[in-house]
C-alpha positions, 0 to 999 in steps of 0.5 A, spaced: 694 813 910 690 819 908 692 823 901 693 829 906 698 826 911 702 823 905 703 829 902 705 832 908 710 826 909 712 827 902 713 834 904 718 833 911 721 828 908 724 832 901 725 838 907 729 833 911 734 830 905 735 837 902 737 840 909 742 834 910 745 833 904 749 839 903 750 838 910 753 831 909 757 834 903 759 839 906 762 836 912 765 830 907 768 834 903 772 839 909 774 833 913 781 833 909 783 839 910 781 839 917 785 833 919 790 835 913 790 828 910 784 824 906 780 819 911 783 811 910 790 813 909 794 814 914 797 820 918 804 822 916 806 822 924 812 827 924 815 827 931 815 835 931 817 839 937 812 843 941 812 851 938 810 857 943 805 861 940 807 867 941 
C-alpha cells in the first residue's frame, strides 16, 4: 500500500471513530432516561389508566 493512501485511511479511520464515538456514548448514556429504567432490568409494568392530554 502506498505511504499516500495509508495515511488518508489512517486519517478516515481516526475521523469516522472520533464521529462515532460520542455518538455511541451519547445514545448509551440517555437510553435510561428515555425508557425510564437502566437496559437489563426489567420494566416496572404498572397498569395505569390512560390520561387525557388536555
Amino acid at each position: 500500500m502506498q505511504t499516500d493512501l495509508h495515511d488518508f485511511m489512517v486519517r478516515i479511520a481516526r475521523t469516522i471513530a472520533m464521529t462515532l464515538i460520542p455518538i455511541a456514548f451519547i445514545a448509551f448514556v440517555t437510553m435510561p432516561a428515555s425508557l425510564h429504567h437502566h437496559i437489563g432490568t426489567s420494566a416496572n409494568l404498572v397498569d395505569v389508566a390512560p390520561q387525557h392530554m388536555s
